[in-house]
N, C-alpha and C positions, 0 to 999 in steps of 0.2 A: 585631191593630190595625196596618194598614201606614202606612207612615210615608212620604211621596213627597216627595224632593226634586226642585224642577225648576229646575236653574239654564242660566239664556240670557242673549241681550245683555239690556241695558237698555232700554227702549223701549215696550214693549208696554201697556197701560192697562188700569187695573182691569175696563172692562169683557172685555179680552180675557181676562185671568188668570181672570174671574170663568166666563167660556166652556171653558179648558183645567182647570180646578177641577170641572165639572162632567161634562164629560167623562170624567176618570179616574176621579170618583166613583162614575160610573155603568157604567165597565169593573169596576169590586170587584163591584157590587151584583149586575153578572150571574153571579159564579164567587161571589157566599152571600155578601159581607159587607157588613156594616150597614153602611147612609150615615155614621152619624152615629160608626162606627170610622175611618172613612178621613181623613187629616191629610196634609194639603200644603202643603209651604212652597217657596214664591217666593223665589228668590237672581237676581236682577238683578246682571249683573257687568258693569261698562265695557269694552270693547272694547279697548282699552289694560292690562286686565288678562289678556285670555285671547289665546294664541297658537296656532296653529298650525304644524306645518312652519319651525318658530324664525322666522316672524313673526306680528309682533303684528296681532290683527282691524285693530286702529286706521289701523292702514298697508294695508287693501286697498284699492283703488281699486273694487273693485263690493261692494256692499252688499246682504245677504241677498238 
């Protein structure tokens, strides 16, 4: 039963989560595992909490 975390900025809408859920879904189901074993949890993180290179996303000036 794989268990996927997918954490990114914050920003993205149910219907896109609902598109990338689907997605990796259906990457299990072609190497044998059941749809309904595959679990994906969504971690939405502010930009001010994740850094790069000792600075914070929050402070880039260009955006994804």
């Amino acid at each position: 039963m794989p268990v996927v975390i997918v954490e990114m900025w914050e920003g993205r809408t149910t219907k896109q989560k609902g598109q990338l859920a689907k997605g990796i879904t259906e990457e299990f189901c072609k190497i044998g595992v059941p749809r309904d074993h595959v679990h994906i949890i969504f971690k939405d993180n502010m930009k001010s909490n994740w850094a790069t290179g000792g600075k914070l996303a929050s402070e880039e000036q260009q955006h994804q």
